[in-house]
C-alpha positions in Angstrom: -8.1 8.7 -17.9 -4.6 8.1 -16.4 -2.7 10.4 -14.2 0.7 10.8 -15.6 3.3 10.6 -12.6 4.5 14.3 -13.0 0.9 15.4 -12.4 0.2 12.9 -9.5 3.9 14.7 -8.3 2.7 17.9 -7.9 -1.0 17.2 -6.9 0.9 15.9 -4.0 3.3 18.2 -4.0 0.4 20.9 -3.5 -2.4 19.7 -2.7 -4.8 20.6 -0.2 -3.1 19.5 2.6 -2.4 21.9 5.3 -3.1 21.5 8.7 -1.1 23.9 10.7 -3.0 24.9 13.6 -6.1 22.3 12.9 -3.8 19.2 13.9 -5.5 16.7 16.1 -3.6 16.4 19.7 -0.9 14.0 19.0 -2.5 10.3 19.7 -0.8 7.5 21.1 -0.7 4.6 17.6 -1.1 1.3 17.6 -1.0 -1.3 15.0 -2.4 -4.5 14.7 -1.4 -6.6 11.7 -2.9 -9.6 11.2 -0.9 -12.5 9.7 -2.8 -14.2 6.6 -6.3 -13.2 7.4 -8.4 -11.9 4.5 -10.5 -9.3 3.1 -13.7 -12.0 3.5 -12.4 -12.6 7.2 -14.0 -9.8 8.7 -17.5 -10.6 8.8 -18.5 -6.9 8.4 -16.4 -6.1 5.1 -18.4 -9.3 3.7 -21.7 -9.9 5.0 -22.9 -12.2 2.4 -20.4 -14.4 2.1 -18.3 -14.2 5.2 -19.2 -17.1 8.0 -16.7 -16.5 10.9 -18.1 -14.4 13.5 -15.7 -11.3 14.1 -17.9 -9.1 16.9 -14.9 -6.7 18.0 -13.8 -6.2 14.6 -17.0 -5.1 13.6 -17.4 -3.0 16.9 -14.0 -1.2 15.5 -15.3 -0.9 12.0 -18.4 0.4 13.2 -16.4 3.4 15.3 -14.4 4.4 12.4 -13.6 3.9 8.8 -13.0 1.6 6.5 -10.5 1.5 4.2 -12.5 -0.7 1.0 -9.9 -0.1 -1.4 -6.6 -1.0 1.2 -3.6 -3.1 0.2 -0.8 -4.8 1.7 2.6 -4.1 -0.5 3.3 -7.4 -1.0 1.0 -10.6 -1.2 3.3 -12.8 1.1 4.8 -11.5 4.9 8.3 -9.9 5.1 8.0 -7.7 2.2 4.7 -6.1 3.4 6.4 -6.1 7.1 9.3 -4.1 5.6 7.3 -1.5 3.5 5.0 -1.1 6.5 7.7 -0.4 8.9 10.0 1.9 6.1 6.9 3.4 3.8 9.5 1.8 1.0 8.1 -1.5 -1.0 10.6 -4.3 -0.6 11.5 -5.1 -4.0 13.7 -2.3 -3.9 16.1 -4.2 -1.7 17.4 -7.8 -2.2 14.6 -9.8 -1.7 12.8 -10.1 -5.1 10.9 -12.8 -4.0 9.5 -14.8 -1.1 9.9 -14.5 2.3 12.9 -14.7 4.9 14.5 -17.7 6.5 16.0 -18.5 9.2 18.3 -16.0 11.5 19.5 -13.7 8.7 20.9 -10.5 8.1 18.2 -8.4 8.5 16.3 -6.6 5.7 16.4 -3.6 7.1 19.6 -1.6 6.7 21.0 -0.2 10.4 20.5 3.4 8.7 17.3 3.1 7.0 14.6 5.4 9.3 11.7 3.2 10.5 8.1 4.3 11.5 9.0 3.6 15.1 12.1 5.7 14.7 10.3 8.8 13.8 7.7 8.2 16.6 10.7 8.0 18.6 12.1 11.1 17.8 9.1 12.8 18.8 8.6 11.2 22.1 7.3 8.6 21.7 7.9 5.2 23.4 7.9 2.2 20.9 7.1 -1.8 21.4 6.7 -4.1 18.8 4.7 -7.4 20.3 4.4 -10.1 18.2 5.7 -11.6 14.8 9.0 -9.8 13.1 10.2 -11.9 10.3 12.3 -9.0 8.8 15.5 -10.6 9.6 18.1 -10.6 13.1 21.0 -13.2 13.6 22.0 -14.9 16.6 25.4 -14.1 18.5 27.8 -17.5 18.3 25.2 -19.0 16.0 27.5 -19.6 12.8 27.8 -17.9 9.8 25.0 -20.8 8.7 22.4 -18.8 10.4 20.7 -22.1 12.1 19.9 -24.1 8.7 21.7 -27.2 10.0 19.2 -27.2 13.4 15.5 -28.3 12.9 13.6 -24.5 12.2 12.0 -24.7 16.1 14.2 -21.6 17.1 17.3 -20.4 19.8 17.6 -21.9 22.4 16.6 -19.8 26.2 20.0 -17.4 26.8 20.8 -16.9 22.6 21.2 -13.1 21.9 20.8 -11.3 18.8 22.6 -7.8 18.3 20.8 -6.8 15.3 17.1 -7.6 16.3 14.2 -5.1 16.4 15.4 -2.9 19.4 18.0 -1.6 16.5 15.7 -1.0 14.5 13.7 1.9 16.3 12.1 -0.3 18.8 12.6 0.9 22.7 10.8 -3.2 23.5 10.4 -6.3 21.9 8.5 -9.3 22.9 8.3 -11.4 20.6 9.3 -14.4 17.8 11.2 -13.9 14.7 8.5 -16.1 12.1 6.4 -18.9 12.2 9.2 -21.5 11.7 10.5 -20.5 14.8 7.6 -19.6 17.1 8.8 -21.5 19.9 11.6 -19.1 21.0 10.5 -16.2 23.0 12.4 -12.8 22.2 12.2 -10.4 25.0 14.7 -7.7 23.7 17.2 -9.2 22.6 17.4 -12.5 24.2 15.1 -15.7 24.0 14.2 -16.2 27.6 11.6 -19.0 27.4 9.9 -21.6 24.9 6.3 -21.9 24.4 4.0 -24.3 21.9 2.5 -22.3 19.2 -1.1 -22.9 20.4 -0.2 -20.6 23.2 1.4 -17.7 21.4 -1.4 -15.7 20.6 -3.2 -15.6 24.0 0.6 -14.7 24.9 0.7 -11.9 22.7 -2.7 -10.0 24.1 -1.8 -10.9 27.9 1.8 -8.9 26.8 0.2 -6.2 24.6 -2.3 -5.2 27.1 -0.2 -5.0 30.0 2.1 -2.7 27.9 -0.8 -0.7 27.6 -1.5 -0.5 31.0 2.2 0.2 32.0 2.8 3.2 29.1 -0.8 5.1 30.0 0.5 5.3 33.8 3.9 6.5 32.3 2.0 9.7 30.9 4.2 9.5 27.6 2.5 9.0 23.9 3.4 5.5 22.8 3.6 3.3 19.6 2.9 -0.4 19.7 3.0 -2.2 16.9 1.2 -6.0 17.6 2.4 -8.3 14.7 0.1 -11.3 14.9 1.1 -14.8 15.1 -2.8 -15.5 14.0 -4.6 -16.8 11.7 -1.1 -18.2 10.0 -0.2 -21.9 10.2 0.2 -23.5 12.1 -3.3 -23.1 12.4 -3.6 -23.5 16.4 -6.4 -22.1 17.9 -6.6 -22.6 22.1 -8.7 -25.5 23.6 -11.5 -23.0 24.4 -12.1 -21.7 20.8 -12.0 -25.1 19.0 -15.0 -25.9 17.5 -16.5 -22.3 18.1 -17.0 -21.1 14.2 -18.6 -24.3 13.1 -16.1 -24.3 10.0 -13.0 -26.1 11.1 -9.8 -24.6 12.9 -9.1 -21.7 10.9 -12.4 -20.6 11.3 -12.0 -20.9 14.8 -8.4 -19.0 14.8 -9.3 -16.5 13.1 -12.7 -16.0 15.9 -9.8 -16.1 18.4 -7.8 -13.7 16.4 -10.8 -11.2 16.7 -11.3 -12.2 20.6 -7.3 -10.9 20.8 -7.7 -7.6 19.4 -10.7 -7.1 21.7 -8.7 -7.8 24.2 -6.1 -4.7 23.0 -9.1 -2.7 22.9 -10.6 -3.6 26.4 -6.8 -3.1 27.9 -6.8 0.8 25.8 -10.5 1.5 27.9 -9.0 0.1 30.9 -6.3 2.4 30.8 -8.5 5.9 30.5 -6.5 6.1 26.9 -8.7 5.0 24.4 -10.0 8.5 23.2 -6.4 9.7 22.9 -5.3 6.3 20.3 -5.5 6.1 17.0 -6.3 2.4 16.2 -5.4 0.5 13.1 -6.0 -2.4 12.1 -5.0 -5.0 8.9 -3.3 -7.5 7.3 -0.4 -8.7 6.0 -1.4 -9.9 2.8 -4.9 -12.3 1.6 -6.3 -15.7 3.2 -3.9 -18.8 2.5 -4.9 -21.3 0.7 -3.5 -23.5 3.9 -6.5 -22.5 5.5 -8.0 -24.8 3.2 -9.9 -22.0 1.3 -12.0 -24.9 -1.0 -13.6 -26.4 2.1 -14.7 -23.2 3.2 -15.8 -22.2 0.4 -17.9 -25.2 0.3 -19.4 -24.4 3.8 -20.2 -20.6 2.4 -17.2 -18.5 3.5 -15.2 -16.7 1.0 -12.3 -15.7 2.9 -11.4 -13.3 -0.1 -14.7 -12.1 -0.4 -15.3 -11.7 -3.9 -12.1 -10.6 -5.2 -9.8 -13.2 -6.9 -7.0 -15.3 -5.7 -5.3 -15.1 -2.5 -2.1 -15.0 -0.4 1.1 -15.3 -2.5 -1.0 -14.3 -5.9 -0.7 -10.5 -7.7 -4.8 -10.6 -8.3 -6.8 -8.6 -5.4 -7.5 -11.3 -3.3 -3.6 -12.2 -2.4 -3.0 -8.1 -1.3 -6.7 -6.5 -0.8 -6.6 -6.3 2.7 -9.4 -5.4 5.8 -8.1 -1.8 6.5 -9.8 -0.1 9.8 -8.8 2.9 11.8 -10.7 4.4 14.9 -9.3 7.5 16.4 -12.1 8.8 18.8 -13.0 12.6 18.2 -11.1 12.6 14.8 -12.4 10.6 12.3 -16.1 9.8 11.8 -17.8 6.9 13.3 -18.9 4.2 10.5 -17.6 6.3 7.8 -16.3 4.4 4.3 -13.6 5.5 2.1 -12.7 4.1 -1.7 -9.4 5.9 -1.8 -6.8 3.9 -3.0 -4.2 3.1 -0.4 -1.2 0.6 0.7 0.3 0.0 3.8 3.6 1.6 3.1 1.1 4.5 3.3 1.4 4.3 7.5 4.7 6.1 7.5 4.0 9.1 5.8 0.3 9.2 7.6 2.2 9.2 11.0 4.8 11.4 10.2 1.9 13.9 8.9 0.0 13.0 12.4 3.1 14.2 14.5 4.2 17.3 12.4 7.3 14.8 11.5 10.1 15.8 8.7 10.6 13.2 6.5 14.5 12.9 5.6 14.7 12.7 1.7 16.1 9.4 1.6 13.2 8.0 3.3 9.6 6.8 2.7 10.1 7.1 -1.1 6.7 4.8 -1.5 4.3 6.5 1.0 1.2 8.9 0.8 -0.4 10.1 3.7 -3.7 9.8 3.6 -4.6 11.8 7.1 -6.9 14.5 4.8 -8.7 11.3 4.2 -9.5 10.6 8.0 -9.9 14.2 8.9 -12.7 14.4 6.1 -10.7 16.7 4.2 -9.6 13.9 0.5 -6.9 15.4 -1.1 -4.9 14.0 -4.3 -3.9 10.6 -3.1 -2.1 8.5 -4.1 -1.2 8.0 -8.5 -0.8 4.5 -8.2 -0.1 1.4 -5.6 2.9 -1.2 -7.0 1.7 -5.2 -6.5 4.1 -8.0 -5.9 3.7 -11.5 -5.7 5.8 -14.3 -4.3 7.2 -15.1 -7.5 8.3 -11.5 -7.8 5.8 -11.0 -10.5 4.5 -7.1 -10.9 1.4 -5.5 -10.8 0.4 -1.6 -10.8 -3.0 -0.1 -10.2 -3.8 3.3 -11.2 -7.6 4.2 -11.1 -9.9 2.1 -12.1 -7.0 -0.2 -14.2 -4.7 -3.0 -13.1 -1.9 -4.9 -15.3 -0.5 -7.9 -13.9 2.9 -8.2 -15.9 2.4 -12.5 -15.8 0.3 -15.1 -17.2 -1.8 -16.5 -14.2 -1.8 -15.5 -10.6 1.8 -15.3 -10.2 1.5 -17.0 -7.5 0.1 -20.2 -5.7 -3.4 -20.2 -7.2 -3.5 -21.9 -10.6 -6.0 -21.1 -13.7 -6.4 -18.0 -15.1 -5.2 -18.8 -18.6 -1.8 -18.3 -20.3 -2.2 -14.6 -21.4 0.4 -11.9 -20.5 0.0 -9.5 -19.5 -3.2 -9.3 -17.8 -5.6 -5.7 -17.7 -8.4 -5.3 -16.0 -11.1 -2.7 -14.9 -11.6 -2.5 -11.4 -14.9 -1.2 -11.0 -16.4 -3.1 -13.5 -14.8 -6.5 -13.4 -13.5 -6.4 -9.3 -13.0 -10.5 -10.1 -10.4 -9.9 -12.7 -12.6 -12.1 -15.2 -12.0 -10.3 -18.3 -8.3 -9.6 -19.4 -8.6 -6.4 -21.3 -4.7 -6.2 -22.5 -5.8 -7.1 -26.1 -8.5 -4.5 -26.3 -7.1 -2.0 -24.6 -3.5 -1.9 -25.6 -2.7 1.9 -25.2 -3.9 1.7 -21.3 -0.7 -1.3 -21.1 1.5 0.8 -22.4 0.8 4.0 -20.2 0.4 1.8 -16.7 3.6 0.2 -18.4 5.4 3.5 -18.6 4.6 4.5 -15.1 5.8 1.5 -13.3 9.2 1.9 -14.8 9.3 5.3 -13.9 8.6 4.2 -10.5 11.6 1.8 -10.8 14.1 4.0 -11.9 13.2 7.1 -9.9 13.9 4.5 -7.2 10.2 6.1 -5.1 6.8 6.4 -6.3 6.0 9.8 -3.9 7.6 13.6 -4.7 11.3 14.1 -4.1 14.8 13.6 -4.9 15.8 10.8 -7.0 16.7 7.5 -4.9 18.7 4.5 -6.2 17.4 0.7 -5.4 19.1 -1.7 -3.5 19.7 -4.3 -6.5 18.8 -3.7 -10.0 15.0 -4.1 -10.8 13.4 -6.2 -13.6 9.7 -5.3 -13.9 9.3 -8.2 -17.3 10.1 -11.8 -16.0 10.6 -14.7 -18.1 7.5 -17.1 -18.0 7.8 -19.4 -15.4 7.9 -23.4 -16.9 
């Protein structure tokens, strides 16, 4: 049976979750985030049909739980990048669709508070390493942003003055999105060009050094390592080529796994791994760049066996590998089903350092920390999906409506019906569209996401207006 909204508001509201006096010390945090790799990617999360090899990834599943049931809050980049870093889905703000290009204004507003700014507030010191793609311009660049230049990047000495150290960040080394993965941000100035094939290894020498440098410093500390991998261009280093016996992106995404070992050798190094909490996902399902039919043919189902992927509203385009280790905190090789999207990171943190969340903030994030302390509370009523057509989904329980014929996204098929209902737990693939049958369960899920819309959060609080008006019903697409 559905949860209405108003009881999933004061389940929350109060529910079980009180931890004064049992709260964990406060860990350092980091975050990986994986660009483009899939449910299916992690050999562990997909034993049957999974072919890459993914040892360290396993290792961390193995050391703490799972998250089966995780989901990105979008099914392309920026917008899961944005609800990550603000615990607010995107399509509350002006991009309703796709992804960013080019140096933009950024996505995030100057006031808006950020994960890393809370985390700041309480001490914390904060590095994002890696891929940021949620908008910066360039000083003396032109109102034009760069679209008249081929999309390789600034050149070495170009500033930005909106980029992520404005954005709650105390360091950023990085690149703004794949486009433009030659320039090399280091604050807030490109100070070298690499090739893409080199980024990644770049990104692990840099994340573990910052490691190194903040566990000497004796002060907690937040890094957040975007990914570069296993996103095109698909590029992995001379000595992974031919290692997964399934073509490059098998072999990039084996090299993406070799990175966050790395990160994880660097934390031991240090003396600080008992004292992080570990995450670790991604953005949004496999892309079909990857070439997901020859895979396939060769036995690896990057999206396991959920359907669609990246860019698409069905499972396998936002179902996401969700891990977290946090040594002395949450139990080793534990599993959870419990419904949860990234957004959820803010409010999870914010519980994690006895942070107040300001009213105007995190409208679209749960904590889910009763779930890693073994303590499950209410959760979360629903989780909002988007695709990169701006097509909506919402999943409450065990249903899901797609508000769209097809996958709203890249993958075709999938028939001409709207909208689409399915049962989770019985039909995972999303083979059988239940809308017909079930028409009552459309109209509630209906109902709910509209609330959603117009109370402008999803989570307990005061009402909150959206950037740019909302329209859940598109017309079809021709």
């Amino acid at each position: 049976m559905l949860r209405s909204s108003l009881t999933f508001l004061v389940a929350v509201a109060f529910g079980p979750f009180a931890i004064a006096g049992e709260r964990p010390k406060t860990p350092n945090v980091v975050v990986i985030l994986a660009d483009d790799l899939g449910y299916g990617d992690v050999q562990r999360l997909n034993p049957d049909r999974g072919k890459i090899k993914t040892p360290h990834l396993d290792k961390l599943a193995s050391q703490g739980m799972t998250f089966t049931d995780a989901h990105s809050g979008s099914s392309v980049c920026t917008p899961t990048r944005y609800g990550l870093l603000t615990g607010r889905y995107a399509w509350r703000t002006r991009l309703q669709s796709g992804v960013l290009d080019n140096y933009v204004e950024p996505l995030v507003a100057k006031d808006r508070p950020t994960l890393p700014r809370l985390l700041q507030e309480k001490g914390y010191h904060t590095a994002c390493v890696g891929k940021w793609h949620l908008g910066f311009t360039i000083a003396e660049r032109g109102k034009d942003g760069g679209k008249k230049e081929k999309l390789e990047g600034a050149p070495v000495g170009s500033i930005t003055r909106d980029g992520p150290t404005t954005r709650g960040f105390d360091h950023f080394f990085g690149f703004h999105h794949a486009r433009m993965m030659k320039s090399v941000f280091e604050n807030d100035r490109v100070t070298r060009l690499v090739e893409p094939v080199d980024m990644l290894p770049l990104l692990a020498e840099r994340a573990s050094a910052y490691v190194a440098e903040r566990a000497k410093a004796g002060k907690p500390f937040f890094l957040y390592l975007p990914l570069s991998s296993p996103h095109t261009p698909i590029v992995p280093s001379k000595a992974w080529k031919g290692r997964s016996g399934l073509g490059d992106y098998g072999d990039f995404v084996m090299e993406t796994d070799w990175a966050v070992g790395e990160v994880l050798a660097a934390l031991d190094k240090a003396g600080v791994a008992n004292d992080t909490l570990v995450v670790f996902t991604s953005d949004n399902g496999c892309s079909p760049a990857a070439d997901t039919a020859a895979l396939e043919k060769q036995g690896h189902f990057a999206s396991a066996g959920f359907r669609g992927y990246k860019a698409d509203v069905w499972d396998g385009g936002h179902r996401v590998p969700f891990l977290v280790r946090w040594p002395g905190v949450v139990k080793p090789d534990s599993r959870s089903n419990r419904l949860i999207c990234l957004t959820d990171l803010f409010a999870t943190c914010a519980d994690i350092v006895g942070a107040k969340v300001p009213a105007a903030a995190g409208e679209d994030s749960v904590s889910f920390l009763p779930e890693l302390l073994g303590k499950p509370g209410a959760g979360r009523a629903a989780v909002v999906h988007h695709s990169i057509q701006g097509r909506f989904a919402i999943r409450d329980g065990k249903w899901k409506l797609c508000l769209c014929a097809g996958s709203g996204g890249w993958s075709t098929g999938g028939g001409t019906e709207s909208p689409q209902l399915y049962d989770m737990t019985a039909d995972p693939g999303e083979t059988k569209n239940l809308a017909a049958a079930r028409p009552e369960v459309v109209t509630q899920l209906t109902k709910l996401l509209e609330t959603f819309v117009s109370e402008g959060r999803s989570t307990p609080g005061e009402k909150q207006k959206n950037d740019v008006d909302v329209k859940i019903h598109k017309p079809a697409k021709k």
